[in-house]
N, CA, C and O atoms as a CHARMM CRD file, in Angstrom:
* protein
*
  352
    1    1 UNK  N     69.58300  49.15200 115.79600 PROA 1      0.00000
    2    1 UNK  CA    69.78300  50.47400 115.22100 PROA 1      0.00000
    3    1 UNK  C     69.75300  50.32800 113.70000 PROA 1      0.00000
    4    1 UNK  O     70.35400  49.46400 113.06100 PROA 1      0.00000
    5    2 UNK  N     68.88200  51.40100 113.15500 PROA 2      0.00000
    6    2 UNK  CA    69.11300  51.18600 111.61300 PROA 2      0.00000
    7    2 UNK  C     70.48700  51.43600 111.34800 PROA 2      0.00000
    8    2 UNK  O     71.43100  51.76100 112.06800 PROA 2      0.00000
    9    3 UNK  N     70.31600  51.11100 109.65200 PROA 3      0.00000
   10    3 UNK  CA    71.71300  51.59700 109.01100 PROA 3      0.00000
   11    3 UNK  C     71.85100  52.82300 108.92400 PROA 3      0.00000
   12    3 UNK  O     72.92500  53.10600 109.45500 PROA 3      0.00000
   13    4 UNK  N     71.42600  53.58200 108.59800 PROA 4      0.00000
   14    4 UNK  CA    71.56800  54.92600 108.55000 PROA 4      0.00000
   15    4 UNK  C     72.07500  55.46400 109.85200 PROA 4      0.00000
   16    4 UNK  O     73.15100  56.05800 109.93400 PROA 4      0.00000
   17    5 UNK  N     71.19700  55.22100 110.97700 PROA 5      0.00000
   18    5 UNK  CA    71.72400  56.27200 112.18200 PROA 5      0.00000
   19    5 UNK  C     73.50000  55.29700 112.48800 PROA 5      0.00000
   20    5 UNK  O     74.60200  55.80500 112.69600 PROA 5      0.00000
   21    6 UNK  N     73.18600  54.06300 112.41100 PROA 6      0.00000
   22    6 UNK  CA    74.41400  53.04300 112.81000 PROA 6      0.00000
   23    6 UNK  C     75.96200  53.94500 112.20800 PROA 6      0.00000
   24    6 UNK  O     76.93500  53.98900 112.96200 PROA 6      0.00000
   25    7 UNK  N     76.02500  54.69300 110.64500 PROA 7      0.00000
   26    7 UNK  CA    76.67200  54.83900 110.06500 PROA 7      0.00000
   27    7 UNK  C     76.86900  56.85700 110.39900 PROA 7      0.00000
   28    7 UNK  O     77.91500  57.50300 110.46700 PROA 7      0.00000
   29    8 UNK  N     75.38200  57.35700 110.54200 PROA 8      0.00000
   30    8 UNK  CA    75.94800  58.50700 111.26400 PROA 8      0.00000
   31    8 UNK  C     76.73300  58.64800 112.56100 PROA 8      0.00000
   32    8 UNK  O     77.47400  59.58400 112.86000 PROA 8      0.00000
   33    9 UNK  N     76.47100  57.64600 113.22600 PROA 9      0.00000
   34    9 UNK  CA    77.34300  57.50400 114.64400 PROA 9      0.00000
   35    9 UNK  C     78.80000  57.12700 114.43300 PROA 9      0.00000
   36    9 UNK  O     79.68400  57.75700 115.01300 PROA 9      0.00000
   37   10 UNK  N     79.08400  56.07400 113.58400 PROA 10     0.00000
   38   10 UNK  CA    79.86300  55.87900 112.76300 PROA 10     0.00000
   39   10 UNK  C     81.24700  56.59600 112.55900 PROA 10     0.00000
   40   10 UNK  O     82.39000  56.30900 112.91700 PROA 10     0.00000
   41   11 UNK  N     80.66000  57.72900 111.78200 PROA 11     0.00000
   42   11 UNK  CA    80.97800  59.11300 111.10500 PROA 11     0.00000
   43   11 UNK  C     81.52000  59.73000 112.30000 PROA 11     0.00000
   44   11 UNK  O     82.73400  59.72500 112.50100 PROA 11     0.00000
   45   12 UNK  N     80.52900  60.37100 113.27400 PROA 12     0.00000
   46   12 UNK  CA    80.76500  61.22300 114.34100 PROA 12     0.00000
   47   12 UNK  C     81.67800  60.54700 115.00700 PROA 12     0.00000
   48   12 UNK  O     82.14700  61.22500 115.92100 PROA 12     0.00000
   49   13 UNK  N     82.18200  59.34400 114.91300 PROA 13     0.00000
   50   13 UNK  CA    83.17900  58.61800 116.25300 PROA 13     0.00000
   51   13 UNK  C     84.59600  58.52500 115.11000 PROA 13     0.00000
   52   13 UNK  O     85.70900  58.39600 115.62000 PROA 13     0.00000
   53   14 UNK  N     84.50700  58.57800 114.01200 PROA 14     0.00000
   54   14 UNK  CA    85.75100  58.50500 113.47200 PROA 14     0.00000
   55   14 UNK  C     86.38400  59.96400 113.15600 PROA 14     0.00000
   56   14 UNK  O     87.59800  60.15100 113.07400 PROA 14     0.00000
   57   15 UNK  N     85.53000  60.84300 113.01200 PROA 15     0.00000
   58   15 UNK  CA    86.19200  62.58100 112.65800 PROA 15     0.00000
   59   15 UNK  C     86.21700  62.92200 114.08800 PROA 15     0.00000
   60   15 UNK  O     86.62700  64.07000 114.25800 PROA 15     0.00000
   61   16 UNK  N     85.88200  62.24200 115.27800 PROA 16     0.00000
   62   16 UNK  CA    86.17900  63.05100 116.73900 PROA 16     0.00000
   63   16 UNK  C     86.92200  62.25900 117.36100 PROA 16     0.00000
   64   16 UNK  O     86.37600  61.93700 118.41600 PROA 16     0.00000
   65   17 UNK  N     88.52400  61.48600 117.14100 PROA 17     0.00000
   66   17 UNK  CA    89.28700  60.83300 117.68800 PROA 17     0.00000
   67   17 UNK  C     90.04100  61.21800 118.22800 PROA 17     0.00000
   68   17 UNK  O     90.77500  60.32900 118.66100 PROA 17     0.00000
   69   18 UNK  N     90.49800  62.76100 118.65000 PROA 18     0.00000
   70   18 UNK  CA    91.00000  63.45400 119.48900 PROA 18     0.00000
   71   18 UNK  C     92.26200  64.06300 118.95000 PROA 18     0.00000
   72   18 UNK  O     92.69300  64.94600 119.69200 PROA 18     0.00000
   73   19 UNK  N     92.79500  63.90300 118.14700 PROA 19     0.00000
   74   19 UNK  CA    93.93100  64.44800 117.57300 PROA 19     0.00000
   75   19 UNK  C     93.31900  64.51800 115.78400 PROA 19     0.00000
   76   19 UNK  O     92.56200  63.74500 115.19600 PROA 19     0.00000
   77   20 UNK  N     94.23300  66.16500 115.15200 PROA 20     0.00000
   78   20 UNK  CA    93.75600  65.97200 113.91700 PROA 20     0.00000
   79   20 UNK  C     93.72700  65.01900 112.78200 PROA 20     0.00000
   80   20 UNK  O     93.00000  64.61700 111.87300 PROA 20     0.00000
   81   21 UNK  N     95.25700  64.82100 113.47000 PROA 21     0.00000
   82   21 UNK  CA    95.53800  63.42900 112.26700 PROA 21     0.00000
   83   21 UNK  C     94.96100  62.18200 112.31300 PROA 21     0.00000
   84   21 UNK  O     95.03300  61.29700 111.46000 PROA 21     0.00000
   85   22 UNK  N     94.57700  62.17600 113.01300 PROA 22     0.00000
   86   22 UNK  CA    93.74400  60.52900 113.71900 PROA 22     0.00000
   87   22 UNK  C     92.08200  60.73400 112.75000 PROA 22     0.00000
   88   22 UNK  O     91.49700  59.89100 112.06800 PROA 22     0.00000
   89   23 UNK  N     91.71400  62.12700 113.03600 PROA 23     0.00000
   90   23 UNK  CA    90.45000  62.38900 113.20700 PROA 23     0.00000
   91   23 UNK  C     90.53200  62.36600 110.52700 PROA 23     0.00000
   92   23 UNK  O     89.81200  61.88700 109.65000 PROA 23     0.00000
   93   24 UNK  N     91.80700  63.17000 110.55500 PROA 24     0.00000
   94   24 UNK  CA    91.92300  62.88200 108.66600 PROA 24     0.00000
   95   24 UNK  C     92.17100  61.68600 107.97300 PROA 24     0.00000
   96   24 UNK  O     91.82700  61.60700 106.79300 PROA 24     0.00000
   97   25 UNK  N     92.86500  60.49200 108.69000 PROA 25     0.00000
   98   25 UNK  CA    93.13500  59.48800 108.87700 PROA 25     0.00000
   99   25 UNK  C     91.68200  58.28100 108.74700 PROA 25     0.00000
  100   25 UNK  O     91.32000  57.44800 107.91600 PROA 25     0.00000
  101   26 UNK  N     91.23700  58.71800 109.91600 PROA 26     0.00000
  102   26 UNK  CA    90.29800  57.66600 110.04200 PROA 26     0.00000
  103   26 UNK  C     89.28600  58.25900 109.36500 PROA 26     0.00000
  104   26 UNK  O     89.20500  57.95100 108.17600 PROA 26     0.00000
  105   27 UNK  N     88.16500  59.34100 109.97200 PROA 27     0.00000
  106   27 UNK  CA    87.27800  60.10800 109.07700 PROA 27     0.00000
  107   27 UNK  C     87.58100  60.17300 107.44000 PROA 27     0.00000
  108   27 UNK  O     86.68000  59.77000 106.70300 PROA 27     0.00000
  109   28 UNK  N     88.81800  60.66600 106.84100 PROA 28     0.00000
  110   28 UNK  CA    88.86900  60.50300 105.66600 PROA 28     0.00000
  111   28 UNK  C     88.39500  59.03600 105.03500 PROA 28     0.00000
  112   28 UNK  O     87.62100  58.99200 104.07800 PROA 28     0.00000
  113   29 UNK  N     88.93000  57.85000 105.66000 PROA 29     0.00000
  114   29 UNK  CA    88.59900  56.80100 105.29600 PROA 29     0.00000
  115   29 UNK  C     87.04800  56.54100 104.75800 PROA 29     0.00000
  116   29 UNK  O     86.50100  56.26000 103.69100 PROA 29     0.00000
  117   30 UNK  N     86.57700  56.86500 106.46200 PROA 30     0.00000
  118   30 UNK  CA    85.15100  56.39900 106.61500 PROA 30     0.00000
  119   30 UNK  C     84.23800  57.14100 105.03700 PROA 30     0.00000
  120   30 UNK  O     83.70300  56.50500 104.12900 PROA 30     0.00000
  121   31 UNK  N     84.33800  58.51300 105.18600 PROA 31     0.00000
  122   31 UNK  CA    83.71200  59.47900 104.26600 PROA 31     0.00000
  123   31 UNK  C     84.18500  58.78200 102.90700 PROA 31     0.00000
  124   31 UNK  O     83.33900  58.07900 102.35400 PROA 31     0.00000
  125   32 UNK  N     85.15700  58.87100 102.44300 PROA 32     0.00000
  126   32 UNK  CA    85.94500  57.82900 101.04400 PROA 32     0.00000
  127   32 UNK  C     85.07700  56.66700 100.68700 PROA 32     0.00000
  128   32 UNK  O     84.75100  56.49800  99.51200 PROA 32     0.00000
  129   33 UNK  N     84.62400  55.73400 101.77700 PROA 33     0.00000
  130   33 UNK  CA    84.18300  54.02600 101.67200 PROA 33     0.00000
  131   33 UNK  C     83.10200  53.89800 102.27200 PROA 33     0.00000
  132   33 UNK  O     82.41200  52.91000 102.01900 PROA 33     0.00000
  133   34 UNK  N     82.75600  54.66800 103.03500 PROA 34     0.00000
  134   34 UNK  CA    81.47700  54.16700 103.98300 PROA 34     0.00000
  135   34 UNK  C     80.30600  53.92500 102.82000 PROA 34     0.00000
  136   34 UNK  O     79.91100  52.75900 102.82600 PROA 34     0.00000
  137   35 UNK  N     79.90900  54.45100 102.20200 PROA 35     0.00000
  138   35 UNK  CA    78.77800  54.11800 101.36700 PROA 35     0.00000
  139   35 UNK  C     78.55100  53.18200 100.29900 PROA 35     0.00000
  140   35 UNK  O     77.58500  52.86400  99.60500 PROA 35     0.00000
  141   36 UNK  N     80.13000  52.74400 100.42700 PROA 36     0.00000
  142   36 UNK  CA    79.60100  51.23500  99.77100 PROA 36     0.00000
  143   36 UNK  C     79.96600  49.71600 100.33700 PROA 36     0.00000
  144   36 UNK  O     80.16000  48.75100  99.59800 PROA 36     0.00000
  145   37 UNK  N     80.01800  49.68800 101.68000 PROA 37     0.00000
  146   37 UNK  CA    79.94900  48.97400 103.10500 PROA 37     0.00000
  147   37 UNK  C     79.11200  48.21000 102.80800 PROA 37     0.00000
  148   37 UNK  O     78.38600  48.42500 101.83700 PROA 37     0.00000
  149   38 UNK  N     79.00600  47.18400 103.52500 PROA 38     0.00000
  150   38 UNK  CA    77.77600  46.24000 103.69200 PROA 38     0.00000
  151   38 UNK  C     77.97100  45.74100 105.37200 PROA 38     0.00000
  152   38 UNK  O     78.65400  46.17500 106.30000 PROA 38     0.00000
  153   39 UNK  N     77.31300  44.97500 105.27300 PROA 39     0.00000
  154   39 UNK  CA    77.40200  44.83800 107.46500 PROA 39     0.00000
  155   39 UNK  C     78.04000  44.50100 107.97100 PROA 39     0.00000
  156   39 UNK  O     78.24100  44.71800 109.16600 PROA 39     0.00000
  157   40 UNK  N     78.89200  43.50800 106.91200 PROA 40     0.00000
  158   40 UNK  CA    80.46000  43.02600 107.36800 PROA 40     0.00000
  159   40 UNK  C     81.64400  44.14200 107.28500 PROA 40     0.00000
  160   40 UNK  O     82.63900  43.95600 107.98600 PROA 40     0.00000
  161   41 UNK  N     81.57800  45.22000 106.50600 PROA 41     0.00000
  162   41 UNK  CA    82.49800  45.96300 106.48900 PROA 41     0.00000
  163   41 UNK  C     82.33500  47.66200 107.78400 PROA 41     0.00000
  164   41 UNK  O     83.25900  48.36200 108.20000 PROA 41     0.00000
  165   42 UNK  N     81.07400  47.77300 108.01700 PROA 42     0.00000
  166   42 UNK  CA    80.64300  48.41300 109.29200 PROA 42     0.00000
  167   42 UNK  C     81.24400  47.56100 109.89100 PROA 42     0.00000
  168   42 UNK  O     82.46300  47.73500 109.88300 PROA 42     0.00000
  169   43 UNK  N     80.83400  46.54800 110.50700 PROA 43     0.00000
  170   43 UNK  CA    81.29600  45.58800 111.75500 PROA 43     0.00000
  171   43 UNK  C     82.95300  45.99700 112.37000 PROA 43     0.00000
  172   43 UNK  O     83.46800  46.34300 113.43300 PROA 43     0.00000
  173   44 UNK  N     83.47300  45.62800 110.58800 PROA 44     0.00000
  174   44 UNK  CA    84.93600  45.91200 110.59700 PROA 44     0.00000
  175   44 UNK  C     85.30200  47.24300 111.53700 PROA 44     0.00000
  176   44 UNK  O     85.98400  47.34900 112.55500 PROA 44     0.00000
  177   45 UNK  N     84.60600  48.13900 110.80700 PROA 45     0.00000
  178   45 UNK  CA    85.19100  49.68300 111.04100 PROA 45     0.00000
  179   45 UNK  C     84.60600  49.99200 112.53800 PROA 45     0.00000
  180   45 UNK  O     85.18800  50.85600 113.19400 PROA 45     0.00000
  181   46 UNK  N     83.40100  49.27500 113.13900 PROA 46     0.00000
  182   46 UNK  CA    82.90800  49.71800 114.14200 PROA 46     0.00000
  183   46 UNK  C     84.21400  48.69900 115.52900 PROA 46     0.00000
  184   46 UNK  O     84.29800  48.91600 116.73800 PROA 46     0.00000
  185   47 UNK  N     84.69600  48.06600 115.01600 PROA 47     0.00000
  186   47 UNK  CA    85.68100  47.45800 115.86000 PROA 47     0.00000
  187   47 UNK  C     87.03700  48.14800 115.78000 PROA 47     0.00000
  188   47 UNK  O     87.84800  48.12600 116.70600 PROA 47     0.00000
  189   48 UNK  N     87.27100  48.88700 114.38100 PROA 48     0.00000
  190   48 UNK  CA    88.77300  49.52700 114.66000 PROA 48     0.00000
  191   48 UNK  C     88.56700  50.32500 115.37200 PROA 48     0.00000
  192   48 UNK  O     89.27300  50.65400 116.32500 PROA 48     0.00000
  193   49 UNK  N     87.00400  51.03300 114.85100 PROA 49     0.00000
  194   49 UNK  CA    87.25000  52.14900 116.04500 PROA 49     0.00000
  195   49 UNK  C     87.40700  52.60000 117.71300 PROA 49     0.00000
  196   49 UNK  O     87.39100  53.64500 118.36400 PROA 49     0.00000
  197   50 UNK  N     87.59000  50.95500 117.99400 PROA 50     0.00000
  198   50 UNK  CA    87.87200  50.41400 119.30800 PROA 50     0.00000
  199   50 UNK  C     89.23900  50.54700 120.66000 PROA 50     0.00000
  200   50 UNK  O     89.57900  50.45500 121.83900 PROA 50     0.00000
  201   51 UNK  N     89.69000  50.94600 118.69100 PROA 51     0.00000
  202   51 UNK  CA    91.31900  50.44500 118.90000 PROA 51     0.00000
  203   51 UNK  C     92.18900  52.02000 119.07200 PROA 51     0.00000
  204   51 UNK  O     91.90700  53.13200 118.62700 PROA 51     0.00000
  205   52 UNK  N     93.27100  51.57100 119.86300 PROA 52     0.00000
  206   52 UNK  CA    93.96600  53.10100 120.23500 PROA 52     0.00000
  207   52 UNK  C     94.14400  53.56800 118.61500 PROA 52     0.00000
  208   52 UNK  O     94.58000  52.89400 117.68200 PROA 52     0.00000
  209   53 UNK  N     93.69600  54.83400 118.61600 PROA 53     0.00000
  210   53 UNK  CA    94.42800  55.70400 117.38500 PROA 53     0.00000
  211   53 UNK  C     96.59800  55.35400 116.75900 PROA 53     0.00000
  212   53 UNK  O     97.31000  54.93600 115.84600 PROA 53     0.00000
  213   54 UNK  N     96.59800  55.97700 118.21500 PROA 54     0.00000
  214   54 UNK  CA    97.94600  55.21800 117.70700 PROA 54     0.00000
  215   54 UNK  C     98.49100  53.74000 116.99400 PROA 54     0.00000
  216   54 UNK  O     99.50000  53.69700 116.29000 PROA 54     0.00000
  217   55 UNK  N     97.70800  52.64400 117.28400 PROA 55     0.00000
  218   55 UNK  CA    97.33500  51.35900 116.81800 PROA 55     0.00000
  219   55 UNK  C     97.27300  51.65800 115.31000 PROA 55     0.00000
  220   55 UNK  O     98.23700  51.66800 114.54500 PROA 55     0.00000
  221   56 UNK  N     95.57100  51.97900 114.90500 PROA 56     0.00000
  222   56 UNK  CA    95.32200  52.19400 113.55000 PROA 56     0.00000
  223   56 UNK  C     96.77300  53.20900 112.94300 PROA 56     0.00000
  224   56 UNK  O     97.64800  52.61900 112.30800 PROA 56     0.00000
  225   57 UNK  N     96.87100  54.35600 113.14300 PROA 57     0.00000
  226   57 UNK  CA    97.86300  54.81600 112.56600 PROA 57     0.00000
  227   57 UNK  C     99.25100  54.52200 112.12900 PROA 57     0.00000
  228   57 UNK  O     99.87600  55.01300 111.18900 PROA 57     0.00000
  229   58 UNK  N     99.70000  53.40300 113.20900 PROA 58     0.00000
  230   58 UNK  CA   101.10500  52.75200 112.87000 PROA 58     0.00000
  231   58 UNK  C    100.31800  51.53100 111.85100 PROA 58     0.00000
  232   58 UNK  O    100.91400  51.25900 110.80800 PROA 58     0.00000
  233   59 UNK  N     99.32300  50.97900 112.06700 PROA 59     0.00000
  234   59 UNK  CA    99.09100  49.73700 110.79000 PROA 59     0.00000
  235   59 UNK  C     98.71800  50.80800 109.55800 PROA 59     0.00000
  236   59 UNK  O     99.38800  50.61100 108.54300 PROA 59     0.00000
  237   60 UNK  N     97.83500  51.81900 109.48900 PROA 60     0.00000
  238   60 UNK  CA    97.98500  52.79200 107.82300 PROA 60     0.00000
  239   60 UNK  C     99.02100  52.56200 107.32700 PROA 60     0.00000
  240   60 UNK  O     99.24400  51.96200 106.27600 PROA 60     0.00000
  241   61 UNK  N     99.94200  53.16200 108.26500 PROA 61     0.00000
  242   61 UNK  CA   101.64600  53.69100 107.44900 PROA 61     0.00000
  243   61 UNK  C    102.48900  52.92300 107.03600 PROA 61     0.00000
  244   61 UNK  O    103.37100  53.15000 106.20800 PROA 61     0.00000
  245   62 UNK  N    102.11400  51.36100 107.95200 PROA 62     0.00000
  246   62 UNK  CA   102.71900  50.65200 107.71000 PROA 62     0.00000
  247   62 UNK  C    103.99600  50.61200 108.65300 PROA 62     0.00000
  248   62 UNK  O    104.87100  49.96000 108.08400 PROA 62     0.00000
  249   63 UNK  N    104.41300  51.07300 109.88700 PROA 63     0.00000
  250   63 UNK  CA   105.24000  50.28500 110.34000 PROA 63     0.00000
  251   63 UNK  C    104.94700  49.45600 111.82900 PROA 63     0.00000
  252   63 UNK  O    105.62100  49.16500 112.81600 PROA 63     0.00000
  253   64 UNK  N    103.53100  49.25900 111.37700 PROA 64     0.00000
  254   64 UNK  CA   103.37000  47.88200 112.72400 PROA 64     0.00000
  255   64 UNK  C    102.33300  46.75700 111.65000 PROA 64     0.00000
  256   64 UNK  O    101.91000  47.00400 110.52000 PROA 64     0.00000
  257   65 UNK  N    102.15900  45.62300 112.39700 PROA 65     0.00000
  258   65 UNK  CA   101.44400  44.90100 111.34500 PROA 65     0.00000
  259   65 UNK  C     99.85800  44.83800 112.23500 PROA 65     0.00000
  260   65 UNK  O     99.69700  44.63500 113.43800 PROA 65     0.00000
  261   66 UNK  N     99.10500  45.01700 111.46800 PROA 66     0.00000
  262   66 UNK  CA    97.60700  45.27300 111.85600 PROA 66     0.00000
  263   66 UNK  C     97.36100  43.48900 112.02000 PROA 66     0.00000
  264   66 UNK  O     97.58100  42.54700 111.25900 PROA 66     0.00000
  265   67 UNK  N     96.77600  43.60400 113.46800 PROA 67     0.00000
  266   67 UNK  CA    96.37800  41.77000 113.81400 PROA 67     0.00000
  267   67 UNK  C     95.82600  40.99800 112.66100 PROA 67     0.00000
  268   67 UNK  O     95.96400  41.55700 111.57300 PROA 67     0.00000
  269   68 UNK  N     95.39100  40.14800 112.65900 PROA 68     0.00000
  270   68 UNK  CA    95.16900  39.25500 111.46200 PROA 68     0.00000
  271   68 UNK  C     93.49200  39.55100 111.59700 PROA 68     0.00000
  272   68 UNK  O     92.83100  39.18200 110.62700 PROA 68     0.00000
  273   69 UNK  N     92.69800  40.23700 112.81500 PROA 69     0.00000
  274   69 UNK  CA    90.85900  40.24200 112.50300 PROA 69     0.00000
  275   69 UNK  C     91.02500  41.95100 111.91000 PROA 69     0.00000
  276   69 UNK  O     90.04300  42.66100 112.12500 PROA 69     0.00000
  277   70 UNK  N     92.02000  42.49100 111.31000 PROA 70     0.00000
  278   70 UNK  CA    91.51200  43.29400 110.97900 PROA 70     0.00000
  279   70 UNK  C     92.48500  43.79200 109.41400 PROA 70     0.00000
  280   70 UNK  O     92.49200  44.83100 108.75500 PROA 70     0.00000
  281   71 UNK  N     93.25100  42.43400 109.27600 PROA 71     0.00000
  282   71 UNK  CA    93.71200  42.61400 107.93100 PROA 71     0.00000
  283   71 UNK  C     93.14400  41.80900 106.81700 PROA 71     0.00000
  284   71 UNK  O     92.78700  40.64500 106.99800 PROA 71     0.00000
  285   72 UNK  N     93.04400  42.48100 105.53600 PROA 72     0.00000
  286   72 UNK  CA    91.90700  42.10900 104.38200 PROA 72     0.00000
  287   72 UNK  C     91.59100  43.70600 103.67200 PROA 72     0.00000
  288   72 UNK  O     91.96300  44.85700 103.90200 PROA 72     0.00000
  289   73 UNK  N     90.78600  43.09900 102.79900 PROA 73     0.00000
  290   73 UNK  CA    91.11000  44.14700 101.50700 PROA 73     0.00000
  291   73 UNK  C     91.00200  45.28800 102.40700 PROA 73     0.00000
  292   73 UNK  O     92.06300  45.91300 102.43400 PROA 73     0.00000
  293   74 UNK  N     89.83700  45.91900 103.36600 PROA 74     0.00000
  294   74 UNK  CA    89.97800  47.24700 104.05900 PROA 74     0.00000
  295   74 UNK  C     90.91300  47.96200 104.82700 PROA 74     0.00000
  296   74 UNK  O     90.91300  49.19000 104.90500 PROA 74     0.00000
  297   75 UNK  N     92.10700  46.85200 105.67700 PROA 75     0.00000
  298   75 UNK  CA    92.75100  47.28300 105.50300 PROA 75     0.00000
  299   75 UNK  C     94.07700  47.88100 104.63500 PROA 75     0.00000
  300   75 UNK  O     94.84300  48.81900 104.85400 PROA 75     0.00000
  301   76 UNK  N     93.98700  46.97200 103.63800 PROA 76     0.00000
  302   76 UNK  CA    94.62800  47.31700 102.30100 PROA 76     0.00000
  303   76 UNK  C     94.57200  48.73100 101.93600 PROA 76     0.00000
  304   76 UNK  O     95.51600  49.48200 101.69100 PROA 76     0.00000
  305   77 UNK  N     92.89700  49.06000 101.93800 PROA 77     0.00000
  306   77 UNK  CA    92.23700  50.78900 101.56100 PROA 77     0.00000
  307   77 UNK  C     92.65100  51.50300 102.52200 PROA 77     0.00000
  308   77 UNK  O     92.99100  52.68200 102.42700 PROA 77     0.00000
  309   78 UNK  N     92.64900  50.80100 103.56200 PROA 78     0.00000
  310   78 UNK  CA    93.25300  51.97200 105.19200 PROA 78     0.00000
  311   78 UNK  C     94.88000  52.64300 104.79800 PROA 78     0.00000
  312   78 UNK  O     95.40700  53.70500 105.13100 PROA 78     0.00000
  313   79 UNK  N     95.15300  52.00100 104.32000 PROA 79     0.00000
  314   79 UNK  CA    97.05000  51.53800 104.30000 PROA 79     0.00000
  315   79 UNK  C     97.36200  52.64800 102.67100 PROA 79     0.00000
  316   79 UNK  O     98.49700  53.09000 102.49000 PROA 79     0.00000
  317   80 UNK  N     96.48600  52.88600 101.88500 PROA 80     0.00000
  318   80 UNK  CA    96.40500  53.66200 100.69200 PROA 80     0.00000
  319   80 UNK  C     96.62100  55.07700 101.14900 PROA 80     0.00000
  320   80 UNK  O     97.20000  55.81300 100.35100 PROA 80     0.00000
  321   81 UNK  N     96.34300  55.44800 102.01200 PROA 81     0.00000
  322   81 UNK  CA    96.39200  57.22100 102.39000 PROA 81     0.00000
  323   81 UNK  C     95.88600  58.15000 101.46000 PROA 81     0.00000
  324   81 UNK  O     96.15200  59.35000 101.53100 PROA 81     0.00000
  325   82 UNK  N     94.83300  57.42000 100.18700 PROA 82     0.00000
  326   82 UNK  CA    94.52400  58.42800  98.84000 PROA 82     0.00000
  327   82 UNK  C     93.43500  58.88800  99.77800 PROA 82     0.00000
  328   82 UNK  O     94.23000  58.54300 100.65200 PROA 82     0.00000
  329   83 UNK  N     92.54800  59.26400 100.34500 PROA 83     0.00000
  330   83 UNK  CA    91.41000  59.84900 101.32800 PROA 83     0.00000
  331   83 UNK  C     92.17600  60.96200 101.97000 PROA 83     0.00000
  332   83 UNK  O     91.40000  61.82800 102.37300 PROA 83     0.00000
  333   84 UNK  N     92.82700  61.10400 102.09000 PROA 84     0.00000
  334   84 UNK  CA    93.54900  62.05400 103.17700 PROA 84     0.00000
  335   84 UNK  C     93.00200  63.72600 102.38700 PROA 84     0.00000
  336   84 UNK  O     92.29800  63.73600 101.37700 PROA 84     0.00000
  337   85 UNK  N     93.27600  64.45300 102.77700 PROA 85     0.00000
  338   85 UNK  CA    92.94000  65.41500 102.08200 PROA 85     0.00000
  339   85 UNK  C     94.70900  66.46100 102.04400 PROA 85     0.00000
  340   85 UNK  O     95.22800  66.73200 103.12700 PROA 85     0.00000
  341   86 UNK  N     95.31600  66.85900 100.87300 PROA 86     0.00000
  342   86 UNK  CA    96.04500  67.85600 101.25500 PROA 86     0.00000
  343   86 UNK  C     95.91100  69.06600 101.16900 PROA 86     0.00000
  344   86 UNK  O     95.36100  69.81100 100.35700 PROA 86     0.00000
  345   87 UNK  N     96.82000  69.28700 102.67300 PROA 87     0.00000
  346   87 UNK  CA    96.87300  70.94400 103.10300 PROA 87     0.00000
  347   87 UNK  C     97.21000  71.68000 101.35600 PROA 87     0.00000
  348   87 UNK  O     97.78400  71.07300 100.45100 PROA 87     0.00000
  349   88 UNK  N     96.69400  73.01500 101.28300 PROA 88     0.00000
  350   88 UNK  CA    97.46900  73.65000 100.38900 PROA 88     0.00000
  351   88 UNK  C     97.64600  75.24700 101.07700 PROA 88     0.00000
  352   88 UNK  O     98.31500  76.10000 100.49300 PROA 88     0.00000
């Protein structure tokens, strides 16, 4: 699969995670960073998105510790919450 469609699929699997916050959470991320990725950092994101929502969301916030194949600088950026968008 090229990069392009690889990263629209990408997109569509992280803003449709079934709950909103999951979907501002993760989607915010992706939209924030995706475009300056390289194949190791897709790889990354195409494996969290593997992972129960609830999973990723307790390692963001910080009160579970994200396994060791998916901690490193991205999750560092995951764990930032500046992507999020606020309600006004």
């Amino acid at each position: 699969m090229d990069r392009a469609t690889e990263l629209k699929r990408l997109r569509f699997r992280a803003w449709h995670r079934g709950t909103k916050e999951a979907d501002l959470l993760i989607g915010g991320f992706f939209d924030r960073h995706a475009a300056g990725w390289g194949d190791a950092e897709i790889a990354w994101f195409a494996a969290l998105l593997e992972e129960d929502d609830v999973d990723v969301m307790a390692w963001a916030i910080g009160t579970q510790v994200a396994p060791a194949r998916f901690q490193g600088p991205l999750m560092e950026g995951l764990m930032t919450l500046d992507y999020i968008p606020v309600a006004k």
